[in-house]
N, C-alpha and C positions, 0 to 999 in steps of 0.2 A: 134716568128719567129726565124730560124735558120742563123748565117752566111751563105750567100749564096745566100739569097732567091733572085727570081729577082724582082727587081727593081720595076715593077707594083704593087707588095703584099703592098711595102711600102708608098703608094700614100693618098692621104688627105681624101680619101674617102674611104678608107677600112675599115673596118669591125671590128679590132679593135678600130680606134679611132673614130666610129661611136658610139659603147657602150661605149666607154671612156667621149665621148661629153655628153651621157646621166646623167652619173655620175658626171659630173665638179661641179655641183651646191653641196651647201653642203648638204642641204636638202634632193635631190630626193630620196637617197636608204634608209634612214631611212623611208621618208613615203610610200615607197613601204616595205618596209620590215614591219612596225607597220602595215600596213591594211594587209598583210598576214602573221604575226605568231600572231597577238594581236587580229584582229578581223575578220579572214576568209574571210578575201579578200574583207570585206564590211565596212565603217564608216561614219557615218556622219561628220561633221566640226570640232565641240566643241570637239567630244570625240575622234578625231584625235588631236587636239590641245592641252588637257590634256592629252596625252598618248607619249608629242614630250617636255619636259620640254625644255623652252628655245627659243622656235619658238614664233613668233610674229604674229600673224594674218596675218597679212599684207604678208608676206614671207609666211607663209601657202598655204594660195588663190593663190598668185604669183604662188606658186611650182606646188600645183594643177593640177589648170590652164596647166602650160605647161605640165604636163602628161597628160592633154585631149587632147591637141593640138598634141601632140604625138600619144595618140591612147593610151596610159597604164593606165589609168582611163574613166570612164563615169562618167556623172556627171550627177547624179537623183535629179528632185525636187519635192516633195512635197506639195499640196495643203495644207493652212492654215496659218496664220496670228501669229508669222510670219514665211516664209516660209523656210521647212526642207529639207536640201541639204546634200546628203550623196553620198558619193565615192566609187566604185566597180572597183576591176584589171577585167582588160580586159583577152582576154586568152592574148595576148601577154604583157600584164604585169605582169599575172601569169608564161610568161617563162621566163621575166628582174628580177624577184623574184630569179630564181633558183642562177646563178653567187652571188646574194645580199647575200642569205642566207650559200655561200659558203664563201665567204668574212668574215660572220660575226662569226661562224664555227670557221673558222681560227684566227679571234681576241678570241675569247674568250680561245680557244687552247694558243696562245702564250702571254698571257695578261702580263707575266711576263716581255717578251722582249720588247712589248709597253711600259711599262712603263721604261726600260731603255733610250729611245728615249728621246732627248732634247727637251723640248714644243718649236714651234715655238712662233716668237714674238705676234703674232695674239691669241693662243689656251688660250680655257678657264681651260684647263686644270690646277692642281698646283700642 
């Protein structure tokens, strides 16, 4: 937004920090970005969880989860013992995709200057 802008643009419920709320978690754009450039917008569990080095089951389901509650996944199961649950973008997870994959565009563009950046105290980074 411009200096200027009025006053209602900048409100708690705008539009940007509505897609800013969806990304707070650290998780969510990575598994929206791994089910749509690793596996066409469809995965099961497991093969979402080897494709995400680092994630914990536990936090996987958790993240999931809230993109079904959101509407940016469905969540398909499968008949059989025991039973196969796999994840599909929604179309509106298919358009939370497009900003993800200009994000990530852009890190890989300036990977140089990321890595100038100081690890915070948290980052697995070394």
């Amino acid at each position: 937004m411009q200096p200027g802008t009025p006053e209602e643009a900048w409100r708690e419920d705008c539009a940007p920090r509505r897609v800013l709320e969806v990304f707070a978690t650290k998780w969510t754009s990575m598994i929206l970005h791994t089910l749509h450039a690793r596996h066409g917008g469809n995965a099961r569990t497991g093969v979402l969880q080897r494709s995400l080095p680092g994630i914990s089951k536990k936090m996987l389901i958790q993240t999931l989860r809230e993109l079904e509650a959101s509407g940016l996944v469905q969540r398909h199961v499968h008949d059989g013992v025991p039973p196969a649950v796999d994840y599909t973008l929604t179309p509106l997870g298919e358009l939370m995709v497009q900003p993800i994959e200009l994000v990530y565009d852009w890190a890989r563009a300036n990977a140089n200057a990321l890595d100038q950046l100081e690890p915070r105290p948290t980052s697995r980074r070394r």
